[in-house]
RODO-2510 file (C-alpha; in nm, 4 decimals, decimal comma):
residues 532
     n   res          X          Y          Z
     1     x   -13,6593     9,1911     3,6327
     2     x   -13,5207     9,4096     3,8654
     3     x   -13,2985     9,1699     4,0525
     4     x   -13,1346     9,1212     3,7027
     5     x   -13,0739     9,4362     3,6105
     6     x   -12,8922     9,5154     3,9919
     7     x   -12,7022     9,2138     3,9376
     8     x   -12,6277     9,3032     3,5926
     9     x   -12,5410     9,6253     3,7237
    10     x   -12,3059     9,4635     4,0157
    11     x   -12,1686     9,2429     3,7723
    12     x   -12,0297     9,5368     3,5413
    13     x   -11,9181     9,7820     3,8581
    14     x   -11,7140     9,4454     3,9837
    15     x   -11,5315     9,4152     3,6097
    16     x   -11,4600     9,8188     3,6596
    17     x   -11,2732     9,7680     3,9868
    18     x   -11,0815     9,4744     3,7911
    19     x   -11,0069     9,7433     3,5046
    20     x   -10,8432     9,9622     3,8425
    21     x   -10,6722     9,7011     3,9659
    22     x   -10,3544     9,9048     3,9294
    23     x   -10,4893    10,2076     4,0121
    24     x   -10,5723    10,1225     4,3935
    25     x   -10,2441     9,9677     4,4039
    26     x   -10,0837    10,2890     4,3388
    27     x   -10,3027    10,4547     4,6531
    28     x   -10,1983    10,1635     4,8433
    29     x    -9,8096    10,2006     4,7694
    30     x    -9,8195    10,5889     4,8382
    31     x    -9,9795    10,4831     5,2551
    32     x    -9,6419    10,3315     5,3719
    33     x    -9,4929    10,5529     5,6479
    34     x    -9,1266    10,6060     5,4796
    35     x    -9,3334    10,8399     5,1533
    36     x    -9,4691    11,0527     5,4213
    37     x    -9,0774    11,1379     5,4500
    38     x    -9,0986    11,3050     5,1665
    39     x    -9,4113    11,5003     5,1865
    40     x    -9,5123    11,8359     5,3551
    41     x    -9,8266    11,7325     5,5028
    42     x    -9,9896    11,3682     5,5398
    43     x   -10,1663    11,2161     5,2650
    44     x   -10,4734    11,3249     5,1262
    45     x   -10,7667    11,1141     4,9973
    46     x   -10,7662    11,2808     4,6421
    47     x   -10,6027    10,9682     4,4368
    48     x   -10,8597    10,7226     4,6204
    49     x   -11,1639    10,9444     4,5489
    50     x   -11,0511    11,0152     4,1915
    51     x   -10,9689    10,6223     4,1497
    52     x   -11,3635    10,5319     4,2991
    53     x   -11,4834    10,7936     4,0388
    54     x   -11,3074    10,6362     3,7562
    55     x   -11,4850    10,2724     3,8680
    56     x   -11,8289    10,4148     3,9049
    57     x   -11,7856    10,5973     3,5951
    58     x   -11,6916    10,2666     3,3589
    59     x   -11,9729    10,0255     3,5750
    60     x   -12,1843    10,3038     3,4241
    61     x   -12,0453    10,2702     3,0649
    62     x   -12,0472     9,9084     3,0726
    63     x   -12,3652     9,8505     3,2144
    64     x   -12,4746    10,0392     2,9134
    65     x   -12,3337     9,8304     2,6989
    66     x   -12,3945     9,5244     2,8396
    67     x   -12,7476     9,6052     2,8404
    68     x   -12,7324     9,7068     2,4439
    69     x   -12,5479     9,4101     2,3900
    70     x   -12,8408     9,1552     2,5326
    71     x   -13,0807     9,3210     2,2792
    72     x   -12,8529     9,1489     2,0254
    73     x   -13,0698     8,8581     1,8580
    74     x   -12,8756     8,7732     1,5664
    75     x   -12,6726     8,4348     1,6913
    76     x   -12,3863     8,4922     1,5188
    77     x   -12,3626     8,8377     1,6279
    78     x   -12,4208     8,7219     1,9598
    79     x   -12,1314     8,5212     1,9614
    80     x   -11,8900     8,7331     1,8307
    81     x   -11,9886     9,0070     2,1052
    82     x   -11,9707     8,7373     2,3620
    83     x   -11,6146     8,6035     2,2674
    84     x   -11,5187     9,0317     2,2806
    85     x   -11,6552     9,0370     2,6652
    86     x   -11,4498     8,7006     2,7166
    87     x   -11,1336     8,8556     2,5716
    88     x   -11,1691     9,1996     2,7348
    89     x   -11,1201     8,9768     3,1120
    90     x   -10,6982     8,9768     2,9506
    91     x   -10,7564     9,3785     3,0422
    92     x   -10,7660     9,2626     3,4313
    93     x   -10,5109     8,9922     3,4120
    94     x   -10,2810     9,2251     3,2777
    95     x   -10,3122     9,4632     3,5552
    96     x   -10,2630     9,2002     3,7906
    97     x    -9,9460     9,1227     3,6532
    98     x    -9,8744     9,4919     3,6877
    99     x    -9,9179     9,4477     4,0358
   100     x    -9,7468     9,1632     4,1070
   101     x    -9,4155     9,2916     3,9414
   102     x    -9,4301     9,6106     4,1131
   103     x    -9,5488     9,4282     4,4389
   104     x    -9,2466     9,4093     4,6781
   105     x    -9,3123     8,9733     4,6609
   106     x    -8,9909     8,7769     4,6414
   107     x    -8,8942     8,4576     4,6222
   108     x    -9,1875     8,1478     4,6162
   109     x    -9,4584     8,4498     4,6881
   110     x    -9,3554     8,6590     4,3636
   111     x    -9,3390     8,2984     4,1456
   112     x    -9,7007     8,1558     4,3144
   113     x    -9,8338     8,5363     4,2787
   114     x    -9,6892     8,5196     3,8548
   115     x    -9,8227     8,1619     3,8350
   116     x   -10,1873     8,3063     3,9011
   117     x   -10,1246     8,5680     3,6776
   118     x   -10,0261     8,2766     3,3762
   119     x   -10,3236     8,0640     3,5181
   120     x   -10,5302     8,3953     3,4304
   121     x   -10,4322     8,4492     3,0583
   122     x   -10,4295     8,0792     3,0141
   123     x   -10,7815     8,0749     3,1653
   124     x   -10,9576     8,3436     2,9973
   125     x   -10,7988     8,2540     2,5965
   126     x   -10,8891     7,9035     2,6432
   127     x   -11,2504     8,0437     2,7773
   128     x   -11,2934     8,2535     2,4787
   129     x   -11,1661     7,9911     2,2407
   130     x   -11,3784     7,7360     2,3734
   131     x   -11,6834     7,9494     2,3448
   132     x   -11,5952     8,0661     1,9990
   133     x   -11,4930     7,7616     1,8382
   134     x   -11,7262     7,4984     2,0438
   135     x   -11,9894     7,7490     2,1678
   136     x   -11,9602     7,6556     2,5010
   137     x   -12,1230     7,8488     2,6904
   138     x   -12,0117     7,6830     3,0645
   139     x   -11,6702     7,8898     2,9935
   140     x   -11,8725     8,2288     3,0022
   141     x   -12,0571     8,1822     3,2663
   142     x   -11,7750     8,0712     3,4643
   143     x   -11,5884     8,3934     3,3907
   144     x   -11,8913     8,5893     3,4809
   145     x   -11,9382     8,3937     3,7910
   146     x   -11,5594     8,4742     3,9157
   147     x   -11,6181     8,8294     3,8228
   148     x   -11,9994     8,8462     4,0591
   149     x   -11,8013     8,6628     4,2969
   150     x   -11,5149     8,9401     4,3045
   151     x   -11,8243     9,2187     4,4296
   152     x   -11,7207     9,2544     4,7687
   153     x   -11,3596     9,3270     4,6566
   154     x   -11,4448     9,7018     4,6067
   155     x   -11,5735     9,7240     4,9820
   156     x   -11,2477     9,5716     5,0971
   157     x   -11,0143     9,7908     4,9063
   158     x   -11,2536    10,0849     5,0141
   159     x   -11,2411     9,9367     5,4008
   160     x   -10,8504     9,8791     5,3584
   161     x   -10,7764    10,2515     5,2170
   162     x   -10,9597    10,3897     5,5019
   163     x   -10,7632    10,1999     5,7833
   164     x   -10,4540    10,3301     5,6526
   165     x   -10,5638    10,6736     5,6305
   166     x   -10,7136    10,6912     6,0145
   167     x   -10,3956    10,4659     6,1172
   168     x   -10,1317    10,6754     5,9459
   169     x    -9,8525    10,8252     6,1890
   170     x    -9,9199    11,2086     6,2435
   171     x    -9,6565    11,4150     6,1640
   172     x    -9,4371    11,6406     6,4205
   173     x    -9,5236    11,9489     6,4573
   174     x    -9,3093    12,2268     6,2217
   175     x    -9,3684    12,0125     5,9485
   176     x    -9,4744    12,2832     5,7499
   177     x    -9,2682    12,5718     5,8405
   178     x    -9,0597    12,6252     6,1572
   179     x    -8,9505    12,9567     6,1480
   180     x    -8,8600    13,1325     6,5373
   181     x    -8,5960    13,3278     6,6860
   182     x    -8,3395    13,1518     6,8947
   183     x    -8,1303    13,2857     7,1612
   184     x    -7,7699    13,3688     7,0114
   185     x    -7,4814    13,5649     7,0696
   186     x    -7,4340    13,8943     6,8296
   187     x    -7,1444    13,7848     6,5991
   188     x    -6,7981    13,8954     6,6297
   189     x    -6,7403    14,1943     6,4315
   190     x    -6,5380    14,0582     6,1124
   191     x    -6,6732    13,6986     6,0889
   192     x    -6,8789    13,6724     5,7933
   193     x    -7,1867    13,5018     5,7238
   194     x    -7,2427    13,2498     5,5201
   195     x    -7,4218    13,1161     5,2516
   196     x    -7,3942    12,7324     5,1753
   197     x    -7,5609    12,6461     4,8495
   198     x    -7,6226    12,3017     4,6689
   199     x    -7,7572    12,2427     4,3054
   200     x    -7,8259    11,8717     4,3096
   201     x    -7,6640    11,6737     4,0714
   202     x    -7,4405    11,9171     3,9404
   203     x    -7,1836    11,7912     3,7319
   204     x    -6,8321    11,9314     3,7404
   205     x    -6,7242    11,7973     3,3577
   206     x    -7,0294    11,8733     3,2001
   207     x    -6,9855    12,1983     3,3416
   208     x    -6,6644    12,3397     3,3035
   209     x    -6,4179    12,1099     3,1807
   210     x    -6,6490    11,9681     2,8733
   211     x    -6,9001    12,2532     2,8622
   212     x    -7,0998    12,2061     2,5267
   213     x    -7,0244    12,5107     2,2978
   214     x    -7,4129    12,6424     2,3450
   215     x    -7,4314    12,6363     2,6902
   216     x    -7,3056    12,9777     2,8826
   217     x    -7,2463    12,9681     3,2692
   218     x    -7,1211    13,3279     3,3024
   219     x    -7,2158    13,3984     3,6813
   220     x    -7,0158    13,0902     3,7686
   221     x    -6,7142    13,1960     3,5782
   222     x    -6,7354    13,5091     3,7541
   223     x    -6,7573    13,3271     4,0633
   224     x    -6,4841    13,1004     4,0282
   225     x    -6,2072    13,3985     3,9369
   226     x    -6,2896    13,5645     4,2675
   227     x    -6,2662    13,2258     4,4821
   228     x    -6,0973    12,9000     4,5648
   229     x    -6,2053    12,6403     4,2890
   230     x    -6,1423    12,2625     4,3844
   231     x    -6,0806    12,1024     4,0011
   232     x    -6,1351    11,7669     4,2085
   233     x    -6,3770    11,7739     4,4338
   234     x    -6,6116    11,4611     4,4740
   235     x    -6,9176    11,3905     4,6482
   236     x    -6,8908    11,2018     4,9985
   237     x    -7,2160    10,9843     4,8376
   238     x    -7,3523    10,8874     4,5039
   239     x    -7,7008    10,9843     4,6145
   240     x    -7,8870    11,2430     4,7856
   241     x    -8,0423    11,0652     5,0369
   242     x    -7,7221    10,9279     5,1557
   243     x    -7,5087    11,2408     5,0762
   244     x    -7,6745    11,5679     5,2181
   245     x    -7,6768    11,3349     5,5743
   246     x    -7,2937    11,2576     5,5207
   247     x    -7,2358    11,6200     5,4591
   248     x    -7,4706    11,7928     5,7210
   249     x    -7,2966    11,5583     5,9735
   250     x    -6,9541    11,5583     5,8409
   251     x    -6,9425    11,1772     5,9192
   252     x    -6,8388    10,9245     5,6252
   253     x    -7,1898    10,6983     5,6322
   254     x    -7,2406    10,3329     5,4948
   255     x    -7,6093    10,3512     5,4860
   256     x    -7,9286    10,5612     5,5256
   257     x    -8,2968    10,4037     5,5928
   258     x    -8,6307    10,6026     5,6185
   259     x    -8,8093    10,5724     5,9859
   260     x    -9,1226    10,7449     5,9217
   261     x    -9,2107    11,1016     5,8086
   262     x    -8,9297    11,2454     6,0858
   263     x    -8,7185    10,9812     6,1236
   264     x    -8,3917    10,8871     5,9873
   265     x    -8,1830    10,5905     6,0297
   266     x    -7,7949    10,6535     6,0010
   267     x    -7,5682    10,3208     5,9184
   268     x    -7,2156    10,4534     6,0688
   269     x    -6,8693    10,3027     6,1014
   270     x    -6,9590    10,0127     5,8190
   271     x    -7,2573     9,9040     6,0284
   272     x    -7,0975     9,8919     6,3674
   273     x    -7,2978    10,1359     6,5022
   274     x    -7,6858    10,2691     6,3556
   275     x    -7,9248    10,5071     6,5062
   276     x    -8,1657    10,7853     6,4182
   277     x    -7,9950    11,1249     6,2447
   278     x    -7,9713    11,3644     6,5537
   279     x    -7,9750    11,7107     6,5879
   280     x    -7,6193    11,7419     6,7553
   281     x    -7,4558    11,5716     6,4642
   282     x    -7,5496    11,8397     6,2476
   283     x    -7,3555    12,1438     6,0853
   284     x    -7,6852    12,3749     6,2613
   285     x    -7,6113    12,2093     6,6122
   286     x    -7,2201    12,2774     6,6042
   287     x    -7,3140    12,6451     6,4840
   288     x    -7,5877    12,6677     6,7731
   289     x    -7,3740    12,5929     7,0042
   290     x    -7,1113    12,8797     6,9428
   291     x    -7,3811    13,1778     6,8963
   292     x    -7,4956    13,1438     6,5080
   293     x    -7,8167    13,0994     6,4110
   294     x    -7,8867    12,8699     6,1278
   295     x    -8,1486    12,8755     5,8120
   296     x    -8,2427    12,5955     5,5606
   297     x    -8,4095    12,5960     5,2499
   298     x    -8,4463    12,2223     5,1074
   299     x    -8,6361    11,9876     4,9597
   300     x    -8,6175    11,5662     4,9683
   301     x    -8,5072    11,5935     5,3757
   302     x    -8,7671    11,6879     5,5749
   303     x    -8,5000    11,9416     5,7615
   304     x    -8,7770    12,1511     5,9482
   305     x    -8,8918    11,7855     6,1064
   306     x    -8,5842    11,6598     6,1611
   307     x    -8,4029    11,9424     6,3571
   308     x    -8,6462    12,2075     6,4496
   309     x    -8,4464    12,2808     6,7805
   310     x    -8,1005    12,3372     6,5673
   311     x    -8,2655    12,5931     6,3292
   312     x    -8,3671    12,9518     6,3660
   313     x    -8,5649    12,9235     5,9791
   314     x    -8,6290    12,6362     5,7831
   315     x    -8,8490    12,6153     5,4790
   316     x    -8,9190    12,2415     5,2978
   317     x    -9,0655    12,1688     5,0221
   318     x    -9,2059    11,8644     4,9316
   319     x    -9,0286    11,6278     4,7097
   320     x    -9,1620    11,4579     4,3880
   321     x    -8,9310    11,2086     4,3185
   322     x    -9,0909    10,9076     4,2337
   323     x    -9,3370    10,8649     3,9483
   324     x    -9,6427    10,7951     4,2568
   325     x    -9,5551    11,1406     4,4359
   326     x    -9,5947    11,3162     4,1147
   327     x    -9,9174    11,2044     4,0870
   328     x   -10,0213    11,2405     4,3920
   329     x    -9,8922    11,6372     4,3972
   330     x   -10,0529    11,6496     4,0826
   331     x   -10,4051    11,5410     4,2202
   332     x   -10,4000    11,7465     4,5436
   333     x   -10,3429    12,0960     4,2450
   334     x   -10,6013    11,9505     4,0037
   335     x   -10,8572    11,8011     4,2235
   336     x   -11,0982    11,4675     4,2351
   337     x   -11,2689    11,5297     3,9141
   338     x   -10,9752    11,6473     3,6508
   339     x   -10,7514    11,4326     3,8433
   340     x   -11,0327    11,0941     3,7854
   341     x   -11,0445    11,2643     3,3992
   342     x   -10,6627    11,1855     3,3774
   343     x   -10,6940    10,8345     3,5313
   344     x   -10,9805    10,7278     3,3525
   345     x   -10,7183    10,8186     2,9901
   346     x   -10,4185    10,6933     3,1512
   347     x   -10,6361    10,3630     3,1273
   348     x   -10,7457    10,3639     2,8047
   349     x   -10,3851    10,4391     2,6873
   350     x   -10,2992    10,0929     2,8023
   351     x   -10,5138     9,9326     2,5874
   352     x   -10,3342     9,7580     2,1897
   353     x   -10,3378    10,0524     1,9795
   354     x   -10,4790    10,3201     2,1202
   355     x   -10,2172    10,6256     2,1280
   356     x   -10,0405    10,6802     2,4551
   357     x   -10,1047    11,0816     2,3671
   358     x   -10,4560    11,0720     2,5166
   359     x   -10,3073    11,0329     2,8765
   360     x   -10,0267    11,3609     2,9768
   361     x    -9,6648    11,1804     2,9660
   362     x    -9,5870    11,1387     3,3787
   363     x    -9,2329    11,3006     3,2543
   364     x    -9,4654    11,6381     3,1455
   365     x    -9,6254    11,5710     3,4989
   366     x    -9,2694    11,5405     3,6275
   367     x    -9,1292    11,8888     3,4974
   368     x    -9,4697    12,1022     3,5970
   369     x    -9,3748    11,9392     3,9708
   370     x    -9,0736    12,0275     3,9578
   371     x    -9,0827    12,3496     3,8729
   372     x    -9,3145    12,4621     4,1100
   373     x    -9,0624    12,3224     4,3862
   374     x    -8,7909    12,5172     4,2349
   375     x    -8,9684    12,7760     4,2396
   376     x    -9,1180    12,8132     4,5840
   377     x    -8,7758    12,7005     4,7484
   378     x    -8,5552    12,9833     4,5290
   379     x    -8,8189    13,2091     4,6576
   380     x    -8,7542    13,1260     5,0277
   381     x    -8,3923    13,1326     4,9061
   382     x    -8,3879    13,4594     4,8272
   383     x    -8,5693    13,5745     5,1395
   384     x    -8,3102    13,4373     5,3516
   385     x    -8,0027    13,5115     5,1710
   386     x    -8,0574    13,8829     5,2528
   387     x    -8,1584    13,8378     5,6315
   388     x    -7,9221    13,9924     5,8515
   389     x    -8,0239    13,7768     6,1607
   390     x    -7,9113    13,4690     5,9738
   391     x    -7,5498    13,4099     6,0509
   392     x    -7,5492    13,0617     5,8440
   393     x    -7,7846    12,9591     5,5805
   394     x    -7,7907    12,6286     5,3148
   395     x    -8,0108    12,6169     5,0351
   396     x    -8,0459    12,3151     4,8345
   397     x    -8,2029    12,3201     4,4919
   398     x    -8,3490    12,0997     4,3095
   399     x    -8,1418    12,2161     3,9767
   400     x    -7,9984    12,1071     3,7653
   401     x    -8,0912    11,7833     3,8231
   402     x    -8,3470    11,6363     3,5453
   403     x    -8,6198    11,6916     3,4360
   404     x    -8,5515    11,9930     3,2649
   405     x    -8,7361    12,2933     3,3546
   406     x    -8,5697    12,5893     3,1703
   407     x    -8,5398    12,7179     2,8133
   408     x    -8,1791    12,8304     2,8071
   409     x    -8,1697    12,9822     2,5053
   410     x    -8,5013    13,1968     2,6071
   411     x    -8,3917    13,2425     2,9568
   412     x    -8,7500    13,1338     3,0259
   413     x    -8,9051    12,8687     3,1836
   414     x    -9,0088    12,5485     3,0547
   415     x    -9,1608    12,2306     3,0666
   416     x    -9,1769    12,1340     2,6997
   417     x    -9,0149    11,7715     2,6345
   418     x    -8,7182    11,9754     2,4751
   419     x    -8,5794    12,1436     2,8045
   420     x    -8,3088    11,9126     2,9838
   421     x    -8,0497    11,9110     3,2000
   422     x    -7,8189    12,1353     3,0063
   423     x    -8,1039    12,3744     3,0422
   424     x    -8,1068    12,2992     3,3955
   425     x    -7,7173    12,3750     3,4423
   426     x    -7,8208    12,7430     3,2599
   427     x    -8,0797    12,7780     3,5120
   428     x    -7,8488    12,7277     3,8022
   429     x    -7,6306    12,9898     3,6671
   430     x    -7,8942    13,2422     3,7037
   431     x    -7,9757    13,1269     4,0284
   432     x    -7,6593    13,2501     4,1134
   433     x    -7,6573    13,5445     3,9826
   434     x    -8,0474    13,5971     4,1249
   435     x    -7,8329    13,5391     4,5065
   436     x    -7,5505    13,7394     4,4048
   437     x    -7,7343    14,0708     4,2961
   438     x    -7,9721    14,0663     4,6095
   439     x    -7,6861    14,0441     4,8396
   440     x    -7,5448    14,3100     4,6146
   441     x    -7,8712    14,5073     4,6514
   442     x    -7,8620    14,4100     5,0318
   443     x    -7,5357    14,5879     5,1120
   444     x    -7,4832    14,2093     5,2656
   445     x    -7,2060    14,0618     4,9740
   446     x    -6,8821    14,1902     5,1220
   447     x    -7,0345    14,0466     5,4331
   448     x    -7,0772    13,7071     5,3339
   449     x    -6,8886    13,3973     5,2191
   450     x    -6,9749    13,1786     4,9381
   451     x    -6,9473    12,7927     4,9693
   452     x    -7,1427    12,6364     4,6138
   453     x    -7,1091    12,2832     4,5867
   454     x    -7,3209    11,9860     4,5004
   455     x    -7,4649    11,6500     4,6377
   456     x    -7,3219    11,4261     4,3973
   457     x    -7,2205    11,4462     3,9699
   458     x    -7,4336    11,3517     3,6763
   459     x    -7,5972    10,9881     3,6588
   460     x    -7,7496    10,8030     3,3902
   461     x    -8,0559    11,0120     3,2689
   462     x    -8,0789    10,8544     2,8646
   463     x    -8,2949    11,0818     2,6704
   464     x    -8,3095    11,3951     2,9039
   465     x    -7,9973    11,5090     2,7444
   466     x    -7,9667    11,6466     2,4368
   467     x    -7,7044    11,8404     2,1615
   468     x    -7,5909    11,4766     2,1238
   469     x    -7,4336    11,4728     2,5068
   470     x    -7,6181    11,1194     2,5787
   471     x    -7,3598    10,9147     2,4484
   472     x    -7,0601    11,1604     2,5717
   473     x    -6,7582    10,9904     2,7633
   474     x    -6,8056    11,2670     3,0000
   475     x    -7,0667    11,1174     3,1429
   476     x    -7,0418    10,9077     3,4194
   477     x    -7,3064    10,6387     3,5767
   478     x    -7,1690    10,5897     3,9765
   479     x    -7,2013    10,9287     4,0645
   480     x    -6,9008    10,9854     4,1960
   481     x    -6,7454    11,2135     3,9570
   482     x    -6,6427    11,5532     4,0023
   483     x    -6,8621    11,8094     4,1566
   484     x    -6,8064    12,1978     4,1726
   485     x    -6,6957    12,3548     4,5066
   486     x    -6,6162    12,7234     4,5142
   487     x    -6,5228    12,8884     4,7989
   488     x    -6,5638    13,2676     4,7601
   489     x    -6,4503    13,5040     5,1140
   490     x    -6,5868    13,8577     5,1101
   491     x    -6,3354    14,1211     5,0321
   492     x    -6,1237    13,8660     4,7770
   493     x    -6,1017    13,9380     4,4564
   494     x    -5,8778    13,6958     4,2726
   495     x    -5,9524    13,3447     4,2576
   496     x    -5,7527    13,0322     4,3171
   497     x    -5,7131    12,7183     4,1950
   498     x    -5,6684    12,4423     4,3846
   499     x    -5,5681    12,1031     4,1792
   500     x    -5,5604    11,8277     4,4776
   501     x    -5,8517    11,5953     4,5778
   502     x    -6,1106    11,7220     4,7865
   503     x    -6,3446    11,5067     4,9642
   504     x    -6,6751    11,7791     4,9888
   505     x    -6,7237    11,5710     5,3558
   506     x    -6,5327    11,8355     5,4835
   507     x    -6,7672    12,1149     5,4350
   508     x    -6,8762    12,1358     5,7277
   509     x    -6,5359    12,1563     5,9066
   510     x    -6,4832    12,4280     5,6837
   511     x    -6,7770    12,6266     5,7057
   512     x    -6,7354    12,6164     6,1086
   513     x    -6,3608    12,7517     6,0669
   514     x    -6,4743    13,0138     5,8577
   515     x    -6,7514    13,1199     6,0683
   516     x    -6,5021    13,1505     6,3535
   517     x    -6,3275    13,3594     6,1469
   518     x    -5,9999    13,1155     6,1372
   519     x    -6,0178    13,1944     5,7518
   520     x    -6,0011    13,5242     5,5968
   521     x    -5,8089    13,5009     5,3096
   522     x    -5,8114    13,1975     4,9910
   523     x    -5,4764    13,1329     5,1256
   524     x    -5,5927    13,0415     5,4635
   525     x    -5,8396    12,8081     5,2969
   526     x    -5,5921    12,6195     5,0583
   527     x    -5,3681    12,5957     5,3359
   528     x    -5,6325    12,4695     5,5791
   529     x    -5,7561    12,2258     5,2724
   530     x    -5,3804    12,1010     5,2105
   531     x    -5,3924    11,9847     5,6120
   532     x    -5,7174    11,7634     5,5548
***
């Protein structure tokens, strides 16, 4: 008696692993080296403990029914609650397919690896038919042998989670914070410092030559009548992870490749010649090296990792751009047991008819993520905008880049499904005018230049726009558009506009000449821009 209640007991905790089948996959995707990129500490064992508690939690429920079921005597009832357990083995086979099409299998693996996956639903409808309709029972127990058989599979994904997390690479130390004072020359009385600031994904159309009627930018529009505005400026990349490189180094790149969580690989001159991102090809190197001292504020490049001897202050924050690092942020805030409440829904909201609206939206996931990121790196933003002891400092936001995050019309925050990127775009604005006011404050404003620019323009985003922009010819889908790029000295007034392409791979070139004090005056820079 007892041996058949442990195996009925192993029998159901082996169909609840099944019914995680995606789950662990998930864990498994977030061990490869090139996440821990984007991370500010190595991974933590939250999502796996959360995923175990969801399995032991449904063996639990389904040995209880299971074991309510077998006091069924009624033979018709029987069968129908048989033929249910035979159909409930699709729940499984679906998740496998999950796996396989997010799986990185190509070519004969993927179609032998989908082949299974039809052999599956084939397998377990003809099981349940034949059962039904001929009663028999030989298809049951054949199901219920694969799934005792399938026992040991929770050891090995247990066994395989924990080799990755003892084998992971360590990361370099400052990966946190690397914040120390560097050895530099005072700077030369007259030469400003300067502030270099990026809102990812800020588009230049959407912003100022097809701003919709209920959006107001007013601290740009300030900005740009007291500076040089390029009307065609374009990123040197149509992504970030190619284009803050390109623009850090001032080098026109063909490719970019994550090494590990402080490593990465540059493709240069079309391929001819690759190697790791290094310090000395870096904006923060070629200030070092005159006297300045350098700060960064970012997010998606692990800056503090990557170039701790180019920088006097550096500040990252961890990046949640894929769908498995918002997750896995949101487990290390909420913890093993909420976070194994919101797996074990997410589950049951894959199931025919049941509403998705039991399980948060990962977009509503998405915006609380995001916001907290905003706000811890316009925090450190702030800080360093009004040190004196900086002579050169870059912040890059993660605004106004979707999801949105801000109520515009409250000047609040938010992460209700209504806020967007237009939201996003108001957001930046009073970012700027946050920067402005404490250099004000500071005394530091006539003191210190002004570069704003962007990564790259707008991309395809579908329904996280809204007043009827989705559909808007303005919009482009390369992201290579137009981005801003204002150029503001300390001491000018009146702005200029400057109508000839600008390729923002020069910023760096500029930023140097500036700090030399080569360029005092707007004129300087539109003559220095008309030489490029």
């Amino acid at each position: 008696m007892r041996n058949n209640i442990l195996r009925r007991y192993l029998g159901c905790l082996s169909f609840a692993n099944l019914c995680a089948l995606n789950l662990w996959h998930d864990s498994q995707r977030l061990q490869p080296r090139f996440v821990d990129y984007y991370r500010a500490a190595p991974a933590g064992h939250t999502m796996v403990a959360a995923t175990l508690l969801v399995v032991l939690t449904l063996s639990v429920v389904f040995f209880a029914i299971v074991s309510l079921g077998l006091r069924v005597t009624q033979p018709r009832l029987a069968l129908t609650l048989r033929t249910a357990v035979t159909l409930t083995f699709l729940f499984p086979v679906y998740l496998l397919d999950y796996v396989v099409r997010s799986s990185d299998l190509t070519g004969p693996s993927f179609l032998a690896a989908k082949a299974v996956v039809y052999l599956g639903y084939v397998g377990v409808v003809s099981a349940a038919v034949l059962y039904a309709v001929l009663q028999k029972e030989g298809a049951f127990r054949v199901l219920l042998g694969v799934n005792q058989a399938l026992v040991p599979l929770l050891l090995v994904t247990l066994a395989g989670h924990m080799w990755s997390a003892f084998g992971q690479e360590k990361f370099s130390a400052g990966s946190h914070l690397a914040s120390r004072t560097g050895v530099r020359r005072a700077r030369p009385s007259g030469h400003p410092r300067i502030l270099w600031v990026l809102f990812d994904e800020f588009d230049y159309n959407l912003g100022f030559v097809s701003r919709p009627a209920s959006l107001d930018l007013p601290e740009f529009d300030r900005l740009r009548r007291e500076s040089l505005a390029a009307d065609n400026a374009f990123p040197a990349a149509p992504e970030t992870l190619l284009a803050l490189p390109s623009l850090i180094s001032g080098q026109q790149l063909c490719g970019a490749q994550i090494l590990g969580p402080s490593g990465l690989s540059l493709c240069r001159e079309n391929g001819r010649k690759n190697g790791p991102w290094l310090a000395s090809e870096t904006i923060f190197a070629r200030l070092l090296s005159q006297g300045s001292s350098s700060g960064v504020v970012g997010w998606y490049h692990p800056y503090c990792r990557l170039f701790p001897e180019a920088l006097t202050a550096c500040e990252f924050v961890a990046s949640t751009n894929t769908v498995l690092l918002v997750r896995e942020a949101y487990a290390r805030r909420v913890g093993t047991v909420r976070f194994g409440w919101y797996l074990l829904r997410s589950q049951f909201a894959l199931l025919p008819l049941v509403p998705p609206a039991i399980s948060p939206d990962i977009l509503d996931l998405g915006r609380i993520e995001q916001l907290s990121e905003f706000q811890k790196i316009h925090a450190a933003a702030l800080k360093y905008a009004v040190d004196p002891e900086l002579d050169f400092a870059m912040f890059h936001y993660p605004i106004p880049h979707p999801y949105g995050i801000y109520d515009r019309r409250a000047g609040a925050f938010s992460v209700r499904p209504e806020a967007t990127y237009i939201d996003n775009m108001a957001l930046a604005d009073r970012v700027l005018g946050e920067i402005r006011r404490g250099l004000e404050t500071s005394g530091l404003w006539e003191r210190t230049a002004l570069v704003i620019s962007s990564d790259h323009a707008l991309r395809h985003w579908d329904s996280l726009l809204v007043d009827g922009l989705k559909h808007s010819p303005t919009l482009g889908g390369t992201g290579l558009e137009r981005i801003p790029f204002f150029v503001r000295l300390p001491g000018e007034t009146v702005g200029k506009s400057y109508a000839p392409r600008v390729n923002t791979l020069l910023t760096g070139d500029l930023i140097l000449a500036i700090s030399r004090g080569e360029l005092s005056t707007l004129g300087e820079v539109e003559n220095w821009l008309q030489k490029r």
